[in-house]
C-alpha positions as CSV (number, residue, x, y, z in Angstrom):
1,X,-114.0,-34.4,-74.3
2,X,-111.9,-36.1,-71.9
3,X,-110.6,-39.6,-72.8
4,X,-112.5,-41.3,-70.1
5,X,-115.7,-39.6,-71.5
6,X,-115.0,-40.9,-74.4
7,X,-114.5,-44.4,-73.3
8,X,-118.3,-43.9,-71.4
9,X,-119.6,-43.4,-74.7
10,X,-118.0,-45.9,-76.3
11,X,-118.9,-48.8,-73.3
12,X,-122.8,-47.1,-73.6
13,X,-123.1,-47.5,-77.2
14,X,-121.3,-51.5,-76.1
15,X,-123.6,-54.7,-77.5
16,X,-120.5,-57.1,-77.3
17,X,-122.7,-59.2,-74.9
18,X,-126.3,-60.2,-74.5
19,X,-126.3,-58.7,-70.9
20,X,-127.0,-55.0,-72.5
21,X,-130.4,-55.8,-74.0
22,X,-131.6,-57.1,-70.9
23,X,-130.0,-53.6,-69.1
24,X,-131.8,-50.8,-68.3
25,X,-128.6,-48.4,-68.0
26,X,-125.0,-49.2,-68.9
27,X,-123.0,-48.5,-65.3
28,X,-120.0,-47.2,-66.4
29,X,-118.1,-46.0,-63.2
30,X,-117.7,-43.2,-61.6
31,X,-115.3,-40.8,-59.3
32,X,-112.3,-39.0,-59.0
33,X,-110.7,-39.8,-62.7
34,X,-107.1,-39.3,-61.0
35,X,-108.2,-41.5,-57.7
36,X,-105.3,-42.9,-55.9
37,X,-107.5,-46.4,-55.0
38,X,-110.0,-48.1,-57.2
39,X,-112.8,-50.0,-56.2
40,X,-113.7,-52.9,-58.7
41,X,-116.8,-54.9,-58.0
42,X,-118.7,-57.7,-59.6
43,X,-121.5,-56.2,-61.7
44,X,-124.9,-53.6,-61.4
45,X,-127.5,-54.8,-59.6
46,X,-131.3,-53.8,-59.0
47,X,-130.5,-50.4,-58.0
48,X,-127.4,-49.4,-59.9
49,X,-129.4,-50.5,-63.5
50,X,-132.0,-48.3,-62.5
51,X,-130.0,-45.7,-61.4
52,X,-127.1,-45.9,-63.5
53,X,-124.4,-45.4,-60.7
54,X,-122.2,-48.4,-59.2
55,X,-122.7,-49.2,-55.4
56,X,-125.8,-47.4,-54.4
57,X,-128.2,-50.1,-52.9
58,X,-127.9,-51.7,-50.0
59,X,-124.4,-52.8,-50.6
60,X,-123.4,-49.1,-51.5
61,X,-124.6,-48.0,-48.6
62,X,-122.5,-50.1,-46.5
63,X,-119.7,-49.5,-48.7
64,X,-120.3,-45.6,-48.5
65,X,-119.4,-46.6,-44.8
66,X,-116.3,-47.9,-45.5
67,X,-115.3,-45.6,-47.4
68,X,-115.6,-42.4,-45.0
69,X,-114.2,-45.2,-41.8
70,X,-111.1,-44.8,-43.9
71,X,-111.6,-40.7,-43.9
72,X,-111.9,-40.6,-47.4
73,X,-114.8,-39.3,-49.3
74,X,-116.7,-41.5,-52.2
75,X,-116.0,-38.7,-55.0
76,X,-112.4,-39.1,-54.2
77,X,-112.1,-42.6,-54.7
78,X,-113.0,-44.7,-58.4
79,X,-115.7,-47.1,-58.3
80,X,-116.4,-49.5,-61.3
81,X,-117.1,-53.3,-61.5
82,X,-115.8,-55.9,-64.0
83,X,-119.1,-56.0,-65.7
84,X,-121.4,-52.7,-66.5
85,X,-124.7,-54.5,-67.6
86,X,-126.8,-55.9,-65.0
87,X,-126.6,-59.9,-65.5
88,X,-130.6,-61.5,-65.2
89,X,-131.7,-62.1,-62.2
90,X,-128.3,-60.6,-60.1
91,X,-126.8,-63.6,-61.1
92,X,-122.6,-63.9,-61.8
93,X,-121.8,-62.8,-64.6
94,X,-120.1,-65.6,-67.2
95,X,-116.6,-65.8,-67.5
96,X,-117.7,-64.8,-71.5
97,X,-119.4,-61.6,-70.2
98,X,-116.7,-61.0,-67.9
99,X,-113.6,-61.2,-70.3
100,X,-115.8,-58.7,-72.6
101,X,-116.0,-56.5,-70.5
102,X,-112.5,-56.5,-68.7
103,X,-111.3,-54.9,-72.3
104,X,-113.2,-51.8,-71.2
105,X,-112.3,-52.1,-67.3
106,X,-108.6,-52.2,-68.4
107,X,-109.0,-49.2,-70.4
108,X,-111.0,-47.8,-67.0
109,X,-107.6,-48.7,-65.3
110,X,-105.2,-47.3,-67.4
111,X,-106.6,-43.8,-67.8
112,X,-107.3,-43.6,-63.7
113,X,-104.0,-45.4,-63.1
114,X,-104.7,-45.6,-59.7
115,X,-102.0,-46.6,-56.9
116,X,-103.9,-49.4,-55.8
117,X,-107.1,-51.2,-56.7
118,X,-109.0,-52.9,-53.7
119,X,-111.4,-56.0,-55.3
120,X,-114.9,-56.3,-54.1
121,X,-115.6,-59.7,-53.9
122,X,-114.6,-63.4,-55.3
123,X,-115.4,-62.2,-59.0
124,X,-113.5,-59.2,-59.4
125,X,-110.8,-60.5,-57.6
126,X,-111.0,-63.9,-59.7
127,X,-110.9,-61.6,-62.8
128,X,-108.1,-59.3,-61.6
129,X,-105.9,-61.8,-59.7
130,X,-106.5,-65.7,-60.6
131,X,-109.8,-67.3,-61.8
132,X,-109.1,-70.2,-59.1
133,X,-109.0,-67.1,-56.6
134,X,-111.0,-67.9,-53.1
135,X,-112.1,-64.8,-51.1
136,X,-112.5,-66.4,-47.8
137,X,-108.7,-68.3,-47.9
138,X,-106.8,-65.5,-49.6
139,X,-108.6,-62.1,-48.8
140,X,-106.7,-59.4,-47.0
141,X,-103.3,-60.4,-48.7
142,X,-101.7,-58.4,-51.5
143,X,-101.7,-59.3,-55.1
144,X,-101.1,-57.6,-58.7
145,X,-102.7,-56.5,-61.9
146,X,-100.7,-55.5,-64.7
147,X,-98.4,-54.1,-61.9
148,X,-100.7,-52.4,-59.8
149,X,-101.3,-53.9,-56.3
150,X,-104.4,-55.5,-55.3
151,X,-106.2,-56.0,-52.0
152,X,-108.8,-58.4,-52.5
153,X,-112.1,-58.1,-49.6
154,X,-115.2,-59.5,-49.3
155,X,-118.1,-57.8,-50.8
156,X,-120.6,-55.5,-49.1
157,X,-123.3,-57.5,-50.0
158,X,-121.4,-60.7,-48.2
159,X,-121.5,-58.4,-45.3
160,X,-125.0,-57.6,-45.2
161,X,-125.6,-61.4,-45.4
162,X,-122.6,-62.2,-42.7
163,X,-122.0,-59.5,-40.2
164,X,-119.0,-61.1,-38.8
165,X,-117.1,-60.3,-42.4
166,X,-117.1,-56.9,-41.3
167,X,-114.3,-57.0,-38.9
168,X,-111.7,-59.3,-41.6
169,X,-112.9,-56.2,-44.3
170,X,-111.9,-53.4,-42.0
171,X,-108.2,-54.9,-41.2
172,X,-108.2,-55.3,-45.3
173,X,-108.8,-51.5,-45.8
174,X,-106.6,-50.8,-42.7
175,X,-104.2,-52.5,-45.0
176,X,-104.7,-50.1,-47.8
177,X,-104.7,-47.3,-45.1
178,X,-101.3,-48.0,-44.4
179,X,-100.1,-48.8,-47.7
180,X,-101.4,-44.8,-49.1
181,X,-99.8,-43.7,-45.9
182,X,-96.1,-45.2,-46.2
183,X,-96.5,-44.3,-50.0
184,X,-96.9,-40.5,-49.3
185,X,-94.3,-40.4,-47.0
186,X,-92.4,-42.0,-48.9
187,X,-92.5,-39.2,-52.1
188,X,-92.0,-36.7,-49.6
């Protein structure tokens, strides 16, 4: 068993929080487990509880998008989200449920070690980055966690609700584009 299968079991068998009795399915992550970027979202909702899998309503869809605009497939990439029980109601998770769970995310983190981690959203980016973080101001500019840079987006679900995100969230991954790009020419 491979240590991140190991560290599934151990989140499934989790009741740290409230948020797992009111869960249908603990959503662990899932990808490539030596992915070069991360994606780190807010929490399950409707869909992924049921389901079991991060980012495959609505928002996942869209984000599905994204991902192969940037020629990249989604089993290449890591997707997880700071929380892996579906808070009531789709509501944001509590800084209390949150800082549970970032004790598993880091361990997500560390055994992916990815090159770069893009945050979905105000909460994973207020989690990763700065808990006064504020997506719409500082989106789209670089930032750290535990020495791993960040590029913090808006959500898909923002986009759904406001199409005209979608333009600020492709120059953000055009970002990233670049950044994998100079890095692999660099090692070469």
């Amino acid at each position: 068993m491979t240590e991140l299968a190991a560290l599934k079991e151990a989140v499934e068998a989790c009741r740290r929080c409230h948020l797992r009795d009111g869960a249908r399915n603990v959503v662990f992550g899932e990808g490539n487990p030596h992915a070069r970027v991360m994606l780190i979202g807010e929490g399950p909702g409707r869909q992924e509880d049921l389901q079991g899998r991060p980012f495959v309503g609505a928002a996942g869809q869209l984000l599905d998008k994204i991902i192969a605009a940037c020629g990249w497939q989604r089993s290449e990439v890591y997707i997880a989200n700071i929380v892996k029980c579906r808070p009531p109601n789709n509501r944001v998770p509590t800084i209390q449920e949150a800082q549970t769970c970032m004790a598993w995310l880091d361990q997500q983190i560390r055994l992916i070690a990815p090159e770069l981690i893009i945050a979905l959203g105000s909460t994973a980016a207020r989690h990763l980055i700065n808990p006064n973080f504020r997506i719409t101001r500082s989106r789209g500019h670089w930032f750290e966690y535990k020495g791993i840079p960040v590029m913090p987006t808006f959500h898909p679900a923002a986009l759904l609700r406001d199409p005209s995100k979608k333009r600020p969230v492709w120059e953000d991954f055009k970002q990233v584009i670049a950044f994998l790009e100079q890095d692999e020419a660099c090692s070469r």
